[in-house]
Backbone bond lengths (Angstrom), bond angles and torsions (degrees), N, CA, C in turn:
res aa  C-N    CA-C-N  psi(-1)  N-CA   C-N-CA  omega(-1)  CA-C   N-CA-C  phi
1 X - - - 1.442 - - 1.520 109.48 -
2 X 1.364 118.48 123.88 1.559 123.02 168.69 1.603 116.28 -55.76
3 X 1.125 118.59 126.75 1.261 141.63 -145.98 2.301 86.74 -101.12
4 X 1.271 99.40 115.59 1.793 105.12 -165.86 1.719 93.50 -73.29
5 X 0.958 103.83 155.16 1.965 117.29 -171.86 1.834 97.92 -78.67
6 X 0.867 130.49 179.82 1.584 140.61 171.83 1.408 98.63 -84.97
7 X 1.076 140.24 -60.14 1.509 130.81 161.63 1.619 117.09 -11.36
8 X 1.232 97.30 -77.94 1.708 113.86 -179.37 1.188 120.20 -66.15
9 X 1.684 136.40 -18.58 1.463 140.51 -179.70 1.531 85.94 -102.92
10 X 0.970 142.24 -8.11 1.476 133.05 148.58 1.745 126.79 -51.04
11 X 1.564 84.11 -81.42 1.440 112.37 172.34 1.536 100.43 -47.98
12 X 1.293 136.05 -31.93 1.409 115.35 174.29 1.087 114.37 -90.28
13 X 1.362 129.29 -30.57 1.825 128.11 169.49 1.727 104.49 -38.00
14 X 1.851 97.08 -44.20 1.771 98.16 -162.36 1.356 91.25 -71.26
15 X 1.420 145.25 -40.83 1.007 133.09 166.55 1.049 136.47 -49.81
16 X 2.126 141.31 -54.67 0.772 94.85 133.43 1.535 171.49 -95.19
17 X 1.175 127.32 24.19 1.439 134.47 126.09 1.511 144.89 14.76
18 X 1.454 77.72 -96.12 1.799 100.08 138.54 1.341 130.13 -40.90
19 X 1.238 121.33 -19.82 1.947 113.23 -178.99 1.392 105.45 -121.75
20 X 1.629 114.90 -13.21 1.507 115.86 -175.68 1.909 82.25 -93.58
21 X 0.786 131.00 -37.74 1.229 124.48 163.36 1.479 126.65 -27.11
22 X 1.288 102.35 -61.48 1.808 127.87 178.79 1.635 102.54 -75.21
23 X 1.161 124.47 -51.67 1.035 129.36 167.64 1.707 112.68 -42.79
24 X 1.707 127.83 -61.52 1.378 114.65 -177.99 1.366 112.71 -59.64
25 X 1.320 109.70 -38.71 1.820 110.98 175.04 1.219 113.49 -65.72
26 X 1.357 125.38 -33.54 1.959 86.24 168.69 1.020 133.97 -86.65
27 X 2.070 104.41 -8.80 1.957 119.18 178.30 1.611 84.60 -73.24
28 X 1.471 138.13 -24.12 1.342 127.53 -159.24 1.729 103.47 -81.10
29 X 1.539 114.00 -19.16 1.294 126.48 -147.25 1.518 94.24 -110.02
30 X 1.122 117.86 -39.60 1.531 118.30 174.19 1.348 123.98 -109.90
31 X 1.173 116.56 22.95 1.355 145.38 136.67 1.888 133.80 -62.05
32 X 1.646 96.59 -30.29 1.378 116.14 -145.98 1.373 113.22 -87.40
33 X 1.793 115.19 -36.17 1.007 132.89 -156.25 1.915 100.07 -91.43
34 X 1.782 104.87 136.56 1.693 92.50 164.24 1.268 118.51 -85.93
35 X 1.534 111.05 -30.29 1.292 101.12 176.12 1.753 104.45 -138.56
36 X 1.428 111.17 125.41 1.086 112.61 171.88 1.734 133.84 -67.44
37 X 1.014 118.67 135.98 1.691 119.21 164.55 1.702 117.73 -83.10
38 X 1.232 113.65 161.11 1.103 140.56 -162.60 1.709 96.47 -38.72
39 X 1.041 95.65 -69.28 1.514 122.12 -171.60 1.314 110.33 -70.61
40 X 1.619 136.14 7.19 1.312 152.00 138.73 1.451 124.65 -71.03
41 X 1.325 92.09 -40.54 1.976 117.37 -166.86 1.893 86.35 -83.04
42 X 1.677 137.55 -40.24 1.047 126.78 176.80 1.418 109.32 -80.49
43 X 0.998 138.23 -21.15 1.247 126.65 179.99 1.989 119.26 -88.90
44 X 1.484 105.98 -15.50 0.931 125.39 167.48 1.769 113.09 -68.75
45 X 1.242 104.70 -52.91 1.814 101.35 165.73 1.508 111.15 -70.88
46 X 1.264 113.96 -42.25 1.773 82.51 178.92 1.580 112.08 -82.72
47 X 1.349 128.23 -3.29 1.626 115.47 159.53 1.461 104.86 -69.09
48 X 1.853 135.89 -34.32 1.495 111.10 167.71 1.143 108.62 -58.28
49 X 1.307 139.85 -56.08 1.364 137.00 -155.26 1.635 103.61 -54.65
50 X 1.660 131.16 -65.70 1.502 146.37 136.25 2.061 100.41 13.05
51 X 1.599 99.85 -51.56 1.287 97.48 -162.34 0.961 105.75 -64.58
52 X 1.722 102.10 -57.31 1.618 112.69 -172.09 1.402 127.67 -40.99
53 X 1.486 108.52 -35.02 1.190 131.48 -157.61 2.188 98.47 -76.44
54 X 1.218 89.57 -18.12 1.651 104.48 -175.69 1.293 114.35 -83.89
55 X 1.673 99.14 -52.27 1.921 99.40 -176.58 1.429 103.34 -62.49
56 X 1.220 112.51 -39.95 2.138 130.42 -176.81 1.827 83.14 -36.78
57 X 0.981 96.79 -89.67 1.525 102.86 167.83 1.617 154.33 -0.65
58 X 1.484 82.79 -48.03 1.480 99.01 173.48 1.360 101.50 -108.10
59 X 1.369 128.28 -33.54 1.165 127.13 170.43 1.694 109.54 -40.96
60 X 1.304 90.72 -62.30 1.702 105.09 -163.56 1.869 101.14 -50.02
61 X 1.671 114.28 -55.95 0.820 106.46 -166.38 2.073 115.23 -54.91
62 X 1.310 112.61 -42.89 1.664 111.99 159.17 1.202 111.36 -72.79
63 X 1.947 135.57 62.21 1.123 109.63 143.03 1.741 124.43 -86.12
64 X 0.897 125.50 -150.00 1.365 141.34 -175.09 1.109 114.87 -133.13
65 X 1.514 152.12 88.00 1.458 133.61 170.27 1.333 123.59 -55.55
66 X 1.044 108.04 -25.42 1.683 117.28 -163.26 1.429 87.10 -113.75
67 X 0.798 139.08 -38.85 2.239 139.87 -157.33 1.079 113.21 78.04
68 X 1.636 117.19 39.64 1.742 99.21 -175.33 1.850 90.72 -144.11
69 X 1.375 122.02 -25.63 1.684 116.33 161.15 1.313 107.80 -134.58
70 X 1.447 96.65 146.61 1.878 108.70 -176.44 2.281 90.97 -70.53
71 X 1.290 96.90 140.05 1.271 94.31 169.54 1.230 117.16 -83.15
72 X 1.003 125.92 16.63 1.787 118.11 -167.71 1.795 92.04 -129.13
73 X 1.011 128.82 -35.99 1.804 131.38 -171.21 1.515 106.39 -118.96
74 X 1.608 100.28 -1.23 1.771 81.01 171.70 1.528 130.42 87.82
75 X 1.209 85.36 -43.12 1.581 112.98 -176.74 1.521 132.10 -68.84
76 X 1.077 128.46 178.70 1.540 107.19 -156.47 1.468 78.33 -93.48
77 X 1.786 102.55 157.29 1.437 116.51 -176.34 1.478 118.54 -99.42
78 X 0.944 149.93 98.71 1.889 106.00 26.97 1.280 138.54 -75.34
79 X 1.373 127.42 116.09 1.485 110.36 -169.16 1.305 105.86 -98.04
80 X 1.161 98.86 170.33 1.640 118.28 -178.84 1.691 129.45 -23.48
81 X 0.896 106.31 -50.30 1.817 141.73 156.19 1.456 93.40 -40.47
82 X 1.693 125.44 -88.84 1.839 105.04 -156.76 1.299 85.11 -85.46
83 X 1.172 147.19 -22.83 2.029 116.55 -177.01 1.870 102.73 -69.45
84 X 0.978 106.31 -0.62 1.673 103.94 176.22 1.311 100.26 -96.24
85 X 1.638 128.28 -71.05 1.467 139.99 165.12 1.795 97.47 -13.85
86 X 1.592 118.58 -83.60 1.490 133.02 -168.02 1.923 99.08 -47.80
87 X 0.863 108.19 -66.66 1.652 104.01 169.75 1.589 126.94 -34.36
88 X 0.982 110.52 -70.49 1.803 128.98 165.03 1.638 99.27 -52.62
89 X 1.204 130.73 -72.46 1.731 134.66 -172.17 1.365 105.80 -64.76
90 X 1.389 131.71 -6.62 1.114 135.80 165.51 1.486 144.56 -112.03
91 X 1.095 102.36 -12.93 1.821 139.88 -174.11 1.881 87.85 -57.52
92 X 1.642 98.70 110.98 1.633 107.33 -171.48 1.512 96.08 -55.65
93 X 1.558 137.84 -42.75 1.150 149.76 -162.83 1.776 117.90 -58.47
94 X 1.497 98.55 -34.13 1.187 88.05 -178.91 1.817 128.53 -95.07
95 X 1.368 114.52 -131.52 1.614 106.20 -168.24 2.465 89.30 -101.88
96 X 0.888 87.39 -61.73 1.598 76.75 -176.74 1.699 120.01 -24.26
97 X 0.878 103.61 -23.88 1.724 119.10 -150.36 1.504 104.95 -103.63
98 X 1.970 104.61 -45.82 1.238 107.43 152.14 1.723 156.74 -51.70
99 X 1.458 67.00 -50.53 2.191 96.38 158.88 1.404 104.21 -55.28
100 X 1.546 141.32 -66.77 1.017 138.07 -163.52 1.385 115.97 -65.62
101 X 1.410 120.21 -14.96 1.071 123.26 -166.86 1.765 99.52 -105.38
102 X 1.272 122.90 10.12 1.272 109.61 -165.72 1.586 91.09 -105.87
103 X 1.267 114.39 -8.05 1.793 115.77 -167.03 1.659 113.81 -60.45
């Protein structure tokens, strides 16, 4: 494996940084409120929908055509990436898991 320059393991720290950043501010932002308004409660479903549209995403990018390497890590399929995704999106404990179960 090519060994990344100090430049580039930089530039990706600032990167991610930058999104765990964005990330605490909106758990900080929809965290905040005791009681939401209308126009909180709608913007709250289309940030799930926003979500979905993300894991779809990352999912997609680690699929497998064949089922034997993730195309994006190389790695044997399942790689690291969706057995983390499937764990977290699946964890009976949390809200994904709950929602589905309320249908």
């Amino acid at each position: 494996m090519k060994k990344l320059s100090p430049v580039v393991s930089d530039a990706i720290r600032l990167l991610q940084q930058d999104l765990y950043r964005h990330l605490d501010e909106a758990e900080f932002l929809a965290s905040r409120y005791d009681r939401w308004s209308e126009e909180d409660i709608d913007t709250a479903r289309q940030l799930i929908q926003d979500l979905i549209t993300v894991v779809r995403g990352v999912v997609a990018l680690h699929d497998s055509p064949i089922g034997t390497r993730c195309r994006t890590c190389d790695m044997a399929w399942p790689c690291q990436a969706l057995e983390t995704l499937h764990r977290l999106v699946k964890d009976p404990d949390k809200e994904f898991v709950k929602i589905l179960n309320r249908k």
